[in-house]
C-alpha positions as CSV (number, residue, x, y, z in Angstrom):
1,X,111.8,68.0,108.0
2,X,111.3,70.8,105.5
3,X,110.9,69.8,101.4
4,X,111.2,72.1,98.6
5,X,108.0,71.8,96.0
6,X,109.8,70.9,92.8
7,X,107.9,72.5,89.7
8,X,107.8,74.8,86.5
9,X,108.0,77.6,88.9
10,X,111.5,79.7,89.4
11,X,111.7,82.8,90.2
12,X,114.9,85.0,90.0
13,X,116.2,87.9,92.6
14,X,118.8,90.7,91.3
15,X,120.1,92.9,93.6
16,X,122.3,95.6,93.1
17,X,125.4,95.1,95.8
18,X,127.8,98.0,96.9
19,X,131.7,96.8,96.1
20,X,135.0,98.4,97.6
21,X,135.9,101.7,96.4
22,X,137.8,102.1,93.5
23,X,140.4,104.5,94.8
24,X,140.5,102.2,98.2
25,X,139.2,104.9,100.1
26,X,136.0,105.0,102.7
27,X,133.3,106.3,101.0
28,X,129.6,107.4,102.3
29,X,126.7,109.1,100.5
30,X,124.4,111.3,102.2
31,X,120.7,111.9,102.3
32,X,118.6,115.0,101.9
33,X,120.3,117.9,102.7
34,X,123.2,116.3,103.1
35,X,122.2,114.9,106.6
36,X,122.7,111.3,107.5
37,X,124.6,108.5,105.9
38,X,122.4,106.4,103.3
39,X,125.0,104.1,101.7
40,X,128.4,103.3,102.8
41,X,131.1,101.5,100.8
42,X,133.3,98.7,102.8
43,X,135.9,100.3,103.5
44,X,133.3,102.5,105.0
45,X,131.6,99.9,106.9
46,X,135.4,99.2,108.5
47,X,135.7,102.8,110.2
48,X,131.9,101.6,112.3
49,X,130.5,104.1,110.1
50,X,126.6,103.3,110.6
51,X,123.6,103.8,108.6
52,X,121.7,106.2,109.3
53,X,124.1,108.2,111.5
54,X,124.2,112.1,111.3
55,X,127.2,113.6,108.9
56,X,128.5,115.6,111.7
57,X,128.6,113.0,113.7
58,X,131.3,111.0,111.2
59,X,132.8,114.1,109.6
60,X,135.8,113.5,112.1
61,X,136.8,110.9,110.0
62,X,137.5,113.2,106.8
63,X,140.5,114.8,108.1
64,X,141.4,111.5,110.0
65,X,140.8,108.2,107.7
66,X,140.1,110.2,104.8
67,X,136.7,109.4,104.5
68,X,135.0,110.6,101.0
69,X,131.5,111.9,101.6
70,X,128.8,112.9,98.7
71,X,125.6,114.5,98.2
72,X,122.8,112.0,97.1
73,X,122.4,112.3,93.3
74,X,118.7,110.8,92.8
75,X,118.9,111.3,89.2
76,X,122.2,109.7,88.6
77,X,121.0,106.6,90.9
78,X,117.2,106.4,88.7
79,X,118.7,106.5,85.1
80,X,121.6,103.7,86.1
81,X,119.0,101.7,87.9
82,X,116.2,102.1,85.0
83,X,119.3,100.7,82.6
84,X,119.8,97.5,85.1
85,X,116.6,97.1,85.3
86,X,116.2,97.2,81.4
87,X,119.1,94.4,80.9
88,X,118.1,92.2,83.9
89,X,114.7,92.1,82.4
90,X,115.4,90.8,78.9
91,X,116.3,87.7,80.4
92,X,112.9,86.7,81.4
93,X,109.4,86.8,79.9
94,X,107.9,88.5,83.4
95,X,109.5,91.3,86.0
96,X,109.0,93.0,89.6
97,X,110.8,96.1,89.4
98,X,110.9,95.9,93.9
99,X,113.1,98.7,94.5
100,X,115.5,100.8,92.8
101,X,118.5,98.4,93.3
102,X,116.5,94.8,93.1
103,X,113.8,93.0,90.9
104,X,112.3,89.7,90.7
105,X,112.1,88.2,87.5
106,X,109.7,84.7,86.5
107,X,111.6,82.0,84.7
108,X,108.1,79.6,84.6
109,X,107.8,78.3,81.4
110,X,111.5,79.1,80.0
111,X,113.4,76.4,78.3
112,X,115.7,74.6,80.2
113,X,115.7,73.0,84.5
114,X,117.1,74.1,87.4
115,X,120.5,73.2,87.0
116,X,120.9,75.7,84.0
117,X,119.3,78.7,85.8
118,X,123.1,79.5,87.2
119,X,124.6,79.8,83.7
120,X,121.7,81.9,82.7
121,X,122.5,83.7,86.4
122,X,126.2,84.3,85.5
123,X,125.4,85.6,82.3
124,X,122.8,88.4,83.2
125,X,125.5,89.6,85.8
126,X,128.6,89.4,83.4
127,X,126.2,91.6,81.1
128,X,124.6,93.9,83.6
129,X,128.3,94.7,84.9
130,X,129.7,95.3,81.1
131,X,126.4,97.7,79.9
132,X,126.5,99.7,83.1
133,X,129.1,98.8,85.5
134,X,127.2,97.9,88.5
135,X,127.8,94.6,90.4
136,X,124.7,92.5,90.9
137,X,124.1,89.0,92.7
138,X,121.9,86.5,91.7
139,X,119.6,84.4,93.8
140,X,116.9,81.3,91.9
141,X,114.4,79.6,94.1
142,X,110.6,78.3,93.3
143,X,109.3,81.2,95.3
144,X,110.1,85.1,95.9
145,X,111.1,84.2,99.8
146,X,113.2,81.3,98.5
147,X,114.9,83.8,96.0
148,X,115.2,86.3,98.3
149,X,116.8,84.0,100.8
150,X,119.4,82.6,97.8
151,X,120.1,86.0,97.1
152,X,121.4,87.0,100.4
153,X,123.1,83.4,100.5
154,X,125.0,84.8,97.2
155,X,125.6,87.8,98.7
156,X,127.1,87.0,101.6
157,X,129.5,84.2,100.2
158,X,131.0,86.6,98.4
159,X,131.5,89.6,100.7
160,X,132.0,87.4,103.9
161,X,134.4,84.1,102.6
162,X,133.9,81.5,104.6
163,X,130.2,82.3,105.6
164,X,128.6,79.8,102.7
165,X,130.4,77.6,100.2
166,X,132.7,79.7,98.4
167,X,130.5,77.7,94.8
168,X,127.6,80.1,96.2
169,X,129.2,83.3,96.0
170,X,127.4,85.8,93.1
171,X,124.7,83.4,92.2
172,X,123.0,80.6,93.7
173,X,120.1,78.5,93.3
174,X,118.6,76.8,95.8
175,X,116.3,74.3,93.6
176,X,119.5,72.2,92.4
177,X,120.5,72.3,95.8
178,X,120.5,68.5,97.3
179,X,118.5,68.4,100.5
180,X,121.8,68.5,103.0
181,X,123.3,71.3,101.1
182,X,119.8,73.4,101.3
183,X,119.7,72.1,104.9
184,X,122.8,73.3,106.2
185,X,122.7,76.5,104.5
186,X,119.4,77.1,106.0
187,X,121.3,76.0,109.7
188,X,123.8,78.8,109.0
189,X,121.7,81.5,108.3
190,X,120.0,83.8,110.9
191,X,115.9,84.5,110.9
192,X,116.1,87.4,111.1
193,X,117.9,87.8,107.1
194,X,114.5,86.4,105.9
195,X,113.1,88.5,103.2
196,X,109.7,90.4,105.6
197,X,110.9,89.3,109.2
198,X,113.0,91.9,110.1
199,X,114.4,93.0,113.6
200,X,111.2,93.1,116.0
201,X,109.7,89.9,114.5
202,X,112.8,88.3,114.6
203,X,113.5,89.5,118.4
204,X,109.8,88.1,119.0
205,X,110.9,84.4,117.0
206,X,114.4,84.5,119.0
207,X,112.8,84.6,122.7
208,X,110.4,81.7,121.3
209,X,113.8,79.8,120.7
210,X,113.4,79.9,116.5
211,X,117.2,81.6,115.5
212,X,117.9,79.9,112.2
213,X,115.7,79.5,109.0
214,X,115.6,76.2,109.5
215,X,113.9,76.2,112.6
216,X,111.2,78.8,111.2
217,X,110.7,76.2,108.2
218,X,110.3,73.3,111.0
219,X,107.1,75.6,112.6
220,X,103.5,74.9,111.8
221,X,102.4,77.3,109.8
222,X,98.6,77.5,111.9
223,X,100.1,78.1,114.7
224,X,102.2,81.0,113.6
225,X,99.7,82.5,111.9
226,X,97.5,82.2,115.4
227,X,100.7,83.7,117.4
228,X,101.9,85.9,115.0
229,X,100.3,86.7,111.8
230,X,98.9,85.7,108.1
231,X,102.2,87.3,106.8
232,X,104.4,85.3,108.9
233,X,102.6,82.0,107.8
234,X,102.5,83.0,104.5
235,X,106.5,83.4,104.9
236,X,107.2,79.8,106.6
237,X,104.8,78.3,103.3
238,X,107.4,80.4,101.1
239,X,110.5,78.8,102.9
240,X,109.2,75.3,102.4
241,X,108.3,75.7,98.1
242,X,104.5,76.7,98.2
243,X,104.2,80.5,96.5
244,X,102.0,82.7,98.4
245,X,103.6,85.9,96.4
246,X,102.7,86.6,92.8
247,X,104.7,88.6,90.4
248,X,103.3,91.9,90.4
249,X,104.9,93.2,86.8
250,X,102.6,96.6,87.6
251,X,102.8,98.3,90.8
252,X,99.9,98.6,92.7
253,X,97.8,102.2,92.2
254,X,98.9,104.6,95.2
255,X,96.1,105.7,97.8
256,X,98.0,109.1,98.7
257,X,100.5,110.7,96.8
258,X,103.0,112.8,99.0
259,X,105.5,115.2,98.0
260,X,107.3,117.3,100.6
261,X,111.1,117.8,101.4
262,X,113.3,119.9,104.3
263,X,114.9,122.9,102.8
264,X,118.6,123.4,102.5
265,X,118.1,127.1,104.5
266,X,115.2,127.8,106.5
267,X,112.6,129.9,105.3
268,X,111.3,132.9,106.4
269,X,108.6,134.1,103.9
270,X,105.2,133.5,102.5
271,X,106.9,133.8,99.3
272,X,109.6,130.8,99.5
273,X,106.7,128.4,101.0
274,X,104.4,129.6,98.0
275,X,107.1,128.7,95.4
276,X,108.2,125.1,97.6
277,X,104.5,124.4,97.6
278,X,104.1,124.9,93.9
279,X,106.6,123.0,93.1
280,X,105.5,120.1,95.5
281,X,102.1,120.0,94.0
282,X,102.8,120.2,90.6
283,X,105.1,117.2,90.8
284,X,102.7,115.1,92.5
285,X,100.0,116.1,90.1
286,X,102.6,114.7,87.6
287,X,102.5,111.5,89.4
288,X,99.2,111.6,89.9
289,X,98.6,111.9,86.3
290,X,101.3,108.9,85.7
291,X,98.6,105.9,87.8
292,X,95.7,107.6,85.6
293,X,94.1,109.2,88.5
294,X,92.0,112.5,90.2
295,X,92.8,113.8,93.3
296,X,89.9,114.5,95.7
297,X,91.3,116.4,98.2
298,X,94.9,118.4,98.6
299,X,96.5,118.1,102.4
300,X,99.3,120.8,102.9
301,X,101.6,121.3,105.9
302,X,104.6,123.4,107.2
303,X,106.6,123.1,110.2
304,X,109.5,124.3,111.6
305,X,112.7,122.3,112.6
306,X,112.3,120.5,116.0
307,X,116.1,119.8,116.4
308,X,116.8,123.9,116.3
309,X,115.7,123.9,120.1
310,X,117.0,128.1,120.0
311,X,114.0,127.9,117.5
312,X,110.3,129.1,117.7
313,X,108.6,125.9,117.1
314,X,105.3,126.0,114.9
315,X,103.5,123.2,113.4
316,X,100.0,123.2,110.8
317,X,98.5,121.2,108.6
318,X,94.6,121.7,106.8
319,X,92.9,119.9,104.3
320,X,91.2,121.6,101.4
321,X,87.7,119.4,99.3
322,X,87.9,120.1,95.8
323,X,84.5,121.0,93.9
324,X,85.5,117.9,91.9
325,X,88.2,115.7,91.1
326,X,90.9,116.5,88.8
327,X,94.5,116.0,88.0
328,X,94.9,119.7,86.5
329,X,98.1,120.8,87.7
330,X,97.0,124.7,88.1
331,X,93.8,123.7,90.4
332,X,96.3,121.3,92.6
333,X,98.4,124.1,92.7
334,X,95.8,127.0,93.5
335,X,94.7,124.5,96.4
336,X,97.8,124.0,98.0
337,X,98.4,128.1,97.9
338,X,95.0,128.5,99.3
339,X,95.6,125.9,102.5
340,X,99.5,128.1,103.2
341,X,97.6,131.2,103.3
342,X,95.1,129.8,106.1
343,X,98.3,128.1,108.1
344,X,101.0,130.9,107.6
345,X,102.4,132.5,110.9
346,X,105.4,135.1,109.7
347,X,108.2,135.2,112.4
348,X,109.1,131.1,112.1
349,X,112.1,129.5,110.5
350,X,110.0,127.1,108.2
351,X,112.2,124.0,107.6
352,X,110.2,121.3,106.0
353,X,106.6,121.7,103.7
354,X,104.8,119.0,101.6
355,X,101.7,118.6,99.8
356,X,99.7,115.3,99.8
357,X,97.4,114.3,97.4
358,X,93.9,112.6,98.8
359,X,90.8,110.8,97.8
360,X,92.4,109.3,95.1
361,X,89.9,107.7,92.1
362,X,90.3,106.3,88.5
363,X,90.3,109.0,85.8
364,X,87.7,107.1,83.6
365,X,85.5,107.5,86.9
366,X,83.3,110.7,87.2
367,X,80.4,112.1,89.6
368,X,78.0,113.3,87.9
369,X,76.6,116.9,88.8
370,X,72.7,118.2,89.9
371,X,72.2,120.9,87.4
372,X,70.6,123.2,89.6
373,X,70.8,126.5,88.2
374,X,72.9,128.5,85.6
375,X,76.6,128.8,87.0
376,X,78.3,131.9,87.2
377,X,80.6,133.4,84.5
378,X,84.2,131.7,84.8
379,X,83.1,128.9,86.3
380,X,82.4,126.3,84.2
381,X,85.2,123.5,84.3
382,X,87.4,123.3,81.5
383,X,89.4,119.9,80.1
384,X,92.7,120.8,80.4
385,X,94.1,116.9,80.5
386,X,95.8,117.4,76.7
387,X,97.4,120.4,78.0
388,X,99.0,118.5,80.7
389,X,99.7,115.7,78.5
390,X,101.6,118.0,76.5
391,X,103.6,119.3,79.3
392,X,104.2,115.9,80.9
393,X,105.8,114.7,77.5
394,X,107.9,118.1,77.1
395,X,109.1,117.2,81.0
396,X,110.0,113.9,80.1
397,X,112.0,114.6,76.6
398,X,114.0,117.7,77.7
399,X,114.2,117.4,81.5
400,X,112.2,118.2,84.8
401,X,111.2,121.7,85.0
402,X,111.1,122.4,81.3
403,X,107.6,123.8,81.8
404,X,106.7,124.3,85.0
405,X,104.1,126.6,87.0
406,X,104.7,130.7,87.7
407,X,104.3,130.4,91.3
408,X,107.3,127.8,91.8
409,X,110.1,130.6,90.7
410,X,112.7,130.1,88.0
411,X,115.0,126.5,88.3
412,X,117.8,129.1,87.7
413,X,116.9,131.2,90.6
414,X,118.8,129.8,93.9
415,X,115.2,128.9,95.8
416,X,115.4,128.3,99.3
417,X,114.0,125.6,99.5
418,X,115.9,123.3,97.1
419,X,118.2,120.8,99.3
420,X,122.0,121.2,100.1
421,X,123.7,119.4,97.8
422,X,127.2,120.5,98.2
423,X,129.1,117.2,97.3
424,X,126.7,115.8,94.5
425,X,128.8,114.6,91.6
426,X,127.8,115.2,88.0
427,X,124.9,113.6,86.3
428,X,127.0,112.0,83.8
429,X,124.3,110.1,82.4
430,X,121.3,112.8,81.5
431,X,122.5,115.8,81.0
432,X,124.8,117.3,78.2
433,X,126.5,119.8,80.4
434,X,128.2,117.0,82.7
435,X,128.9,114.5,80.4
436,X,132.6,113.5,80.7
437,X,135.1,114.1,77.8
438,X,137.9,112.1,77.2
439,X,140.9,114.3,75.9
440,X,143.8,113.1,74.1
C-alpha cells in the first residue's frame, strides 16, 4: 500500500492550458517557418489534427473545416508568459520558472494547512485569468511529481468530464485527499502521464505489467532503480511523499549555448550566411553574457535542406580555439565569419546555419598568460565588457536589434534568412506600432 508523507512541504504546479477558440473555430499555430503544427486549439484537436504534423499536410482543412492557421509569434508568447509568471509567483515565497507555460512554486512554511491551499489555488487562477487572460490549472502535492501528477488530474477533469471527479477540475490537491480518494485517482490514471516517464519508459513499464500509477507507486524502488534507472526510483519515492527534487529558483548555468535557425528562402551567397551568422553569434554572445560567462571556443555549421531531394546536398561544420576566452560580441562574431569562410561551397541552396558557443567558464575565472615577449602592435586585448553592457541594456529598453553588429545587415532590410512568418499576428504587447486602438 502506498502512504503520502504528511509535512510542512507543498509544492504548487501552474500550467498554462489551451481553451476552445473564441470564434469556435479550429485553430493551429505553426513553428519556424511556418512548417509544422506546434499548438492546436480543441476544436483543432477534433479535425485529428496532430502535433507535430507538416502544414501542408493539414492545409486541406482551411478551405474545408475552416481551419485558422498562424505564424508562431515568440515575442508575443515570452512577454504574456513572463506576466503569468510574475502573478503566479507573488503567491509564494520561492518559484521554478520550468517552461514558458508552467512553474513550480514552494508553499513550505506559508501560513495555513493543506485544506486551504485550494482557495489560495482558485485565487491565483481567478487573478492570472483577469491580469492577462490566460487560463491556468492548479495542482498542490508534498513533492514536484505529486504536483505534477495533481496538475494533470486538474487538467483533465476539466477538459475530459467524467475522467476524475468533476470537485477536481481547475485545481486540486492531493495532500487533503483521504487515502481512497488519492487511491482511486491514482487507479484511473495511466503511467505513462507521470511527470519524467514518458512513452518508451512507459512502453518498457507496460510489458512488465505496471499500467497505472498505482501500480508504479506499489514497486520497490531498489529494484527499479537496478532494472531501470536512478531517475525512475527517484520518481516512484516522489509518488509515495518523499522529495527527491528541489526547487531550483535559478536555472542551472548552460554548458553550450546554440543559436541557429532554417531560413524562410534558401540562400545562395557568402553574403546572406555572413549576415545569418552575425546575427546568430551576437545573440548568443548576449546570452552568454546573461549566465556571466566566456566562451572558449565558437562551433559554426551550414547545410543545405535534406528534404529538397532535386537539391545539391552539402553539409560542414569546424570549430575555431579562441586565443582566450571572452564574451565580446565582435571577437564571437569575427570567429564565426572566419569558420564560414573555411566551410563555404558557392553553388548550394543553404537552408539552415547556427553558431554554438563552447568551453564555457565563469567570467570572474581567468588564465593567466606567459609573458614571453613584447606582442605585436594591435594586439593587445582590450576590456570591452562595459561596452557590451551598454549595448545589452539599450537591447533590452528599446527592443532587439537596437544596436546590433555591421555584418548582420539592417533589421529593415528583408534578410534572407529571417523565417516566414506570413500569418504572425501583432505584437500587441511590446511594441507601439501594433498596439490595438479602441475607436468610438
Amino acid at each position: 500500500m502506498y502512504a503520502l508523507v504528511d509535512g510542512n512541504n507543498f509544492y504548487c504546479s501552474v500550467e498554462r492550458v489551451f481553451r476552445p477558440s473564441l470564434t469556435g473555430r479550429p485553430v493551429v499555430v505553426m513553428g519556424s517557418n511556418d512548417g509544422c503544427v506546434i499548438a492546436r486549439s480543441n476544436e483543432a484537436k477534433a479535425l485529428g489534427v496532430k502535433m507535430g504534423e507538416p502544414w501542408f499536410q493539414c492545409r486541406h482543412l482551411e478551405k474545408d473545416q475552416g481551419l485558422v492557421a498562424l505564424s508562431a509569434n515568440f515575442t508575443l508568447y515570452g512577454d504574456m508568459s513572463e506576466r503569468m509568471m510574475t502573478v503566479a509567483g507573488s503567491f509564494a515565497p520561492r518559484q521554478e520558472v520550468y517552461s514558458i507555460d508552467e512553474c513550480f512554486l514552494d508553499f513550505a512554511g506559508m501560513p495555513g494547512g493543506p485544506g486551504s491551499l485550494v482557495e489560495t489555488g482558485r485565487a491565483l487562477r481567478e487573478k492570472v485569468l483577469r491580469w492577462t487572460g490566460i487560463p491556468t490549472c492548479v495542482g498542490f502535492g508534498p513533492t514536484k511529481t505529486l504536483a505534477k501528477l495533481a496538475n494533470h488530474i486538474a487538467k483533465s477533469a476539466e477538459r475530459k468530464p467524467g475522467s476524475y471527479p468533476e470537485q477536481l477540475a481547475q485545481v486540486c490537491n492531493l495532500g487533503e485527499l483521504a487515502d481512497e480518494v488519492r487511491r482511486e485517482l491514482l487507479v484511473k490514471t495511466e503511467v505513462k502521464e507521470v511527470w519524467g516517464v514518458g512513452p518508451r519508459i512507459g512502453a518498457q513499464l507496460n510489458a512488465a505489467g505496471v499500467s497505472t500509477v498505482l501500480d508504479l507507486v506499489r514497486l520497490d524502488p531498489a529494484a527499479v532503480r537496478r532494472r531501470f534507472s536512478v531517475v525512475l526510483e527517484k520518481t516512484v519515492l516522489e509518488l509515495r511523499g518523499i522529495s527527491c527534487l528541489t526547487l531550483e529558483d535559478a536555472p542551472a548555468s548552460r554548458q553550450q549555448i546554440m543559436c541557429s535557425r532554417s531560413f524562410g528562402r534558401p540562400v545562395l551567397e557568402m553574403e546572406g550566411l555572413v549576415e545569418a551568422l552575425s546575427d546568430f553569434a551576437a545573440r548568443a554572445a548576449e546570452k552568454l553574457r546573461k549566465q556571466e560567462n566566456l566562451a572558449g571556443a565558437v562551433h559554426v555549421f551550414i547545410t543545405t535542406s535534406p528534404f529538397r531531394k532535386e537539391d545539391r546536398q552539402y553539409s560542414r561544420s569546424v570549430t575555431v580555439p579562441l586565443v582566450r576566452p571572452t564574451g565580446d560580441t565582435r571577437v564571437l562574431v569575427s570567429a564565426a565569419i572566419l569558420a564560414l569562410r573555411a566551410v563555404f561551397k558557392p553553388g548550394y541552396r543553404y537552408a539552415k546555419a547556427g553558431v554554438m558557443l563552447m568551453e564555457l567558464q565563469p567570467e570572474s575565472v581567468h588564465q593567466a598568460e606567459l609573458d614571453l615577449g613584447e606582442p605585436e602592435p594591435g594586439t593587445v586585448p582590450r576590456d570591452r565588457s562595459k561596452l557590451m553592457s551598454a549595448v545589452d541594456a539599450v537591447n533590452r529598453r528599446h527592443g532587439r536589434g537596437s544596436l546590433m553588429v555591421a555584418s548582420a545587415g539592417l533589421a529593415t532590410a528583408r534578410r534572407e534568412f529571417v523565417p516566414k512568418q506570413e500569418r504572425r499576428t501583432p505584437h500587441y504587447t511590446t511594441s507601439w506600432d501594433d498596439m490595438p486602438v479602441a475607436r468610438a
